[in-house]
C-alpha positions as CSV (number, residue, x, y, z in Angstrom):
1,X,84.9,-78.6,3.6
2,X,82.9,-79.0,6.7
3,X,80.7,-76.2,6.4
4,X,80.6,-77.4,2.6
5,X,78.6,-80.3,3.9
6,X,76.2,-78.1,5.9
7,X,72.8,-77.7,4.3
8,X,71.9,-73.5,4.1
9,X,68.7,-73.0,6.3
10,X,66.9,-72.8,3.0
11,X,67.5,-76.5,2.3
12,X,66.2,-77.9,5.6
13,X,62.9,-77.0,4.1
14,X,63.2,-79.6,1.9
15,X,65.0,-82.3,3.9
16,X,64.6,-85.6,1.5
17,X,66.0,-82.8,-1.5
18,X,69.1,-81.9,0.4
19,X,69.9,-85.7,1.7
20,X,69.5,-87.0,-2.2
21,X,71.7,-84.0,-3.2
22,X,74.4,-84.5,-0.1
23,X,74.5,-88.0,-1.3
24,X,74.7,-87.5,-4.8
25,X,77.1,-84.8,-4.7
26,X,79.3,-87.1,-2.3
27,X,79.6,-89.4,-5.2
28,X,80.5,-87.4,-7.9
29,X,83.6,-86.1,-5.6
30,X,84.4,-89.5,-4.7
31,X,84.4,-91.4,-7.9
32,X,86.2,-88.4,-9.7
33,X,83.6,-86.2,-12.1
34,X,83.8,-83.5,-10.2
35,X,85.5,-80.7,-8.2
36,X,82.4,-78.4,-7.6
37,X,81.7,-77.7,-4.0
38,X,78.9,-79.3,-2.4
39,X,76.9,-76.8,-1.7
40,X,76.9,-76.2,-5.4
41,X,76.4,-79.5,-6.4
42,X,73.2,-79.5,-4.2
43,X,72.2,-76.3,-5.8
44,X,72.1,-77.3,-9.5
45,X,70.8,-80.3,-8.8
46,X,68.1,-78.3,-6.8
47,X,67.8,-75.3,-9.6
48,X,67.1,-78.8,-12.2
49,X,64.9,-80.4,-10.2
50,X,62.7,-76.9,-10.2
51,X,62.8,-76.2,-14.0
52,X,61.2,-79.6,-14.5
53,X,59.0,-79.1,-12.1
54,X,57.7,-76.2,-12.7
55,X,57.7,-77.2,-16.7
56,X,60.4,-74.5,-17.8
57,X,60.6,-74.7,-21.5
58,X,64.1,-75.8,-22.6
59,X,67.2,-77.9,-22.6
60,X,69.9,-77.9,-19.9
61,X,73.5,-76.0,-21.1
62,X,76.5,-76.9,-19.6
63,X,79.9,-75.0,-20.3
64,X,82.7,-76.2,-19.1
65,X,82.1,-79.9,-17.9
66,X,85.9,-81.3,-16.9
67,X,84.8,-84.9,-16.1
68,X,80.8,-84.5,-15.9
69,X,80.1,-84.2,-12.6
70,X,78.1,-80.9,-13.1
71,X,76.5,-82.3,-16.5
72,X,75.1,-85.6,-14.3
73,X,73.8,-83.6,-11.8
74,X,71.5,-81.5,-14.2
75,X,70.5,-84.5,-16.1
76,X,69.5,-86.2,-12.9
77,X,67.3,-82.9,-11.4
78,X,65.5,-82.6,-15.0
79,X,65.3,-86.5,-16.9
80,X,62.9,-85.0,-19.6
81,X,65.8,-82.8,-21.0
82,X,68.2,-82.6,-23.3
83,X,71.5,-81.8,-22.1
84,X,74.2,-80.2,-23.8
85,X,77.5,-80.6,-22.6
86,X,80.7,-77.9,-24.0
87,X,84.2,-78.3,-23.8
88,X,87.9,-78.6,-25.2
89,X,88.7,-82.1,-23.1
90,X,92.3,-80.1,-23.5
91,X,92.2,-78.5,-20.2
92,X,92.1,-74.8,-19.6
93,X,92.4,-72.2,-22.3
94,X,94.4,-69.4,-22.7
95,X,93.3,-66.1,-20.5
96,X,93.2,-62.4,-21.1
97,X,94.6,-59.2,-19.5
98,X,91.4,-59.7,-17.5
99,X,92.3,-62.5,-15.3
100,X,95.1,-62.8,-12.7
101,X,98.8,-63.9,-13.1
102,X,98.1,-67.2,-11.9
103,X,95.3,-67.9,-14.5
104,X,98.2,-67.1,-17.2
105,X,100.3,-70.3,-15.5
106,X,97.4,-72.8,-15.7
107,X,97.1,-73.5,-19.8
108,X,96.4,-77.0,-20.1
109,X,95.4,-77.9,-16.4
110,X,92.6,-79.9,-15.5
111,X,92.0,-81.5,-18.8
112,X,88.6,-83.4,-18.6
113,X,87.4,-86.6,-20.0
114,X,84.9,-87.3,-22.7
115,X,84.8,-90.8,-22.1
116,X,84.4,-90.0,-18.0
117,X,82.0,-88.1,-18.8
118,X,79.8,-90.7,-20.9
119,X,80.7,-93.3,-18.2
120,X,78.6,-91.1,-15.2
121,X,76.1,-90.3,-17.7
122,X,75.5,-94.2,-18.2
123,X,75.7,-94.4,-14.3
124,X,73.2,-91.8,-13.4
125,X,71.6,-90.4,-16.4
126,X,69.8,-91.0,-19.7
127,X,72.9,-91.1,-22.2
128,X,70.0,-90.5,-25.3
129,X,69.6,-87.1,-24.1
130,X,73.4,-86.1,-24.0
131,X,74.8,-83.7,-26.4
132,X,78.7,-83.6,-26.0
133,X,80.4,-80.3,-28.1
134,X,83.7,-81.2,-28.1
135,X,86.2,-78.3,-29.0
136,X,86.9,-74.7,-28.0
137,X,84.0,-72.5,-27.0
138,X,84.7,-69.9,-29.6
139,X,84.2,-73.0,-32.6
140,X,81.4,-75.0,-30.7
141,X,79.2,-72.3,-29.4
142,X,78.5,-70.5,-33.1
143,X,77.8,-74.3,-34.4
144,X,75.0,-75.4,-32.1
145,X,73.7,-72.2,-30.4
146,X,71.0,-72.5,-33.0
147,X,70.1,-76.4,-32.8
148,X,69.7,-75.8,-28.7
149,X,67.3,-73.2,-29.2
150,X,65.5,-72.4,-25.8
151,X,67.4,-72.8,-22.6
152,X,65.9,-73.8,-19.2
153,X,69.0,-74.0,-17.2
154,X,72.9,-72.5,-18.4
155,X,75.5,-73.4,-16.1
156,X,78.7,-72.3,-16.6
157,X,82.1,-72.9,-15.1
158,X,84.7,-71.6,-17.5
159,X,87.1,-69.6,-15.0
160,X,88.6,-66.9,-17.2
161,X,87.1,-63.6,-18.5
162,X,86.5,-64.1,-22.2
163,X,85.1,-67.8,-22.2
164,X,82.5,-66.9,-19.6
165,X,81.8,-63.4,-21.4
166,X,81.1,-65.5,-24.8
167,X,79.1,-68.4,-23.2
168,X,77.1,-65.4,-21.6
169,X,76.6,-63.7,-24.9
170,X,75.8,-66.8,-26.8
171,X,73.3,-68.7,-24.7
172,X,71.7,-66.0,-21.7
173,X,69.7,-64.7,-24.5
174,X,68.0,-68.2,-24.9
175,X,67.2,-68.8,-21.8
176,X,63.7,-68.9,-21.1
177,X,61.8,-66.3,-18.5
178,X,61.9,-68.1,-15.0
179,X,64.9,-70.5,-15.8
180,X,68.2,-70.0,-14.4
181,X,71.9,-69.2,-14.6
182,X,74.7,-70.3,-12.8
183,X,78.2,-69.6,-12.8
184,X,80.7,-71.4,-10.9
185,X,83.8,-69.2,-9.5
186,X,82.0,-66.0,-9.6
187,X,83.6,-65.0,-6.0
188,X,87.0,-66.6,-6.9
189,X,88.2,-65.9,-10.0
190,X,88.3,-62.0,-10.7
191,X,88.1,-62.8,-14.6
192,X,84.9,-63.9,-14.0
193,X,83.2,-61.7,-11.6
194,X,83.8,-59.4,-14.2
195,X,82.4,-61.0,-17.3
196,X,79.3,-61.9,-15.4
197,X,78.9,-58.2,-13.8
198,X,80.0,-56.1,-17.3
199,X,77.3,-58.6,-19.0
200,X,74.6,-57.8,-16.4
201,X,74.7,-54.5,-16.4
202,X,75.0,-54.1,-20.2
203,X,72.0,-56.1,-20.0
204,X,70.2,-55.0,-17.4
205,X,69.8,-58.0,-15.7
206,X,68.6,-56.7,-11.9
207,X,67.8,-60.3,-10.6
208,X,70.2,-61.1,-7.4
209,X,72.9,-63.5,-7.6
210,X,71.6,-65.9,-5.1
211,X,74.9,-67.4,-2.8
212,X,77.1,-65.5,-5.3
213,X,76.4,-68.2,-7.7
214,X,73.4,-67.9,-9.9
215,X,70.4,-66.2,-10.4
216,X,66.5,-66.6,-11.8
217,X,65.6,-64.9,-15.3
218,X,62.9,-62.9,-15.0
219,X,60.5,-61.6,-17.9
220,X,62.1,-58.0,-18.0
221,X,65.6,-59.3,-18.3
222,X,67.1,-60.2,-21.8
């Protein structure tokens, strides 16, 4: 947890960044909307902050939000955005073959809150520009893929194999040259280490997974 709190050498280049992020992501910790690491929570805050900067066409995706830590984060870095948030609220879905035995023993757990979620949006956020897709990712995704349109930043923090494979195959497609992608557990969960490399390399994505957690679209990539 200690190193957690550590800023990577990359981030002391930027020291007023990192200190709004440290502070930030100490508060969603603290007041219960999230579980994500720090050093994540810095990072999309960061990854945000640079797609409105640097005027990335698009809206913000979020899938898999628990109590909408990740989702306040995004909205804070990029304030002109829409931001979509996706999940059941019902806690974890079922996995496949493709994740471990302990993934199998965890149906249900960490169930999120919708109304948590509105709460730290109204805290920290614009709630106008929140768009909350409540339901399984197999019924939401094919209902609003189209109404997003073009993507800027896709986070996504589903854990098992098949949920991050189909937010992967929904929404990477729409996300615009020089935006980003980021996905949560991809060095802890073996279910999705794999949906993330088998969907790179059927797509020829060649961009490096930056800290084993998310990686810049380039032009070539689809």
């Amino acid at each position: 947890m200690v190193i957690e709190q550590l800023p990577r050498p990359s981030e002391l280049r930027h020291p007023s960044v990192y200190r709004r992020g440290a502070s930030l992501a100490r508060r969603m910790r603290r007041d219960g909307y999230s579980m994500i690491g720090a050093r994540r929570a810095r990072t999309l805050l960061r990854l945000a902050s640079d797609v409105e900067r640097r005027e990335i066409s698009g809206a913000i995706v979020d899938c898999g939000v628990w109590n909408g830590g990740s989702t306040i984060l995004m909205s804070v870095g990029a304030p002109s955005r829409p931001i979509w948030a996706f999940d059941s609220f019902e806690g974890m879905p079922e996995a496949s073959e493709f994740d471990p035995e302990l993934a199998h023993e965890l149906t249900g757990e960490a169930r999120g809150s919708e109304d948590k979620l509105r709460e730290g949006i109204e805290r920290f956020a614009g709630p106008s520009r929140l768009r909350i897709a409540k339901g399984w990712f197999d019924e939401t995704f094919p209902r609003f893929a189209e109404e997003i349109g073009t993507i800027a930043l896709l986070h996504v923090d589903a854990d098992w194999y098949e949920s991050v494979k189909l937010a992967l195959e929904t929404f990477y497609p729409k996300l615009a040259p020089g935006g980003y992608c980021a996905v949560d557990d991809y060095n802890f969960w073996p279910g999705t280490r794999r949906a993330v490399d088998e969907y790179r390399a059927r797509s020829q994505v060649t961009a490096p997974i930056v800290s084993r957690h998310y990686w810049q679209k380039t032009a070539e990539a689809r």
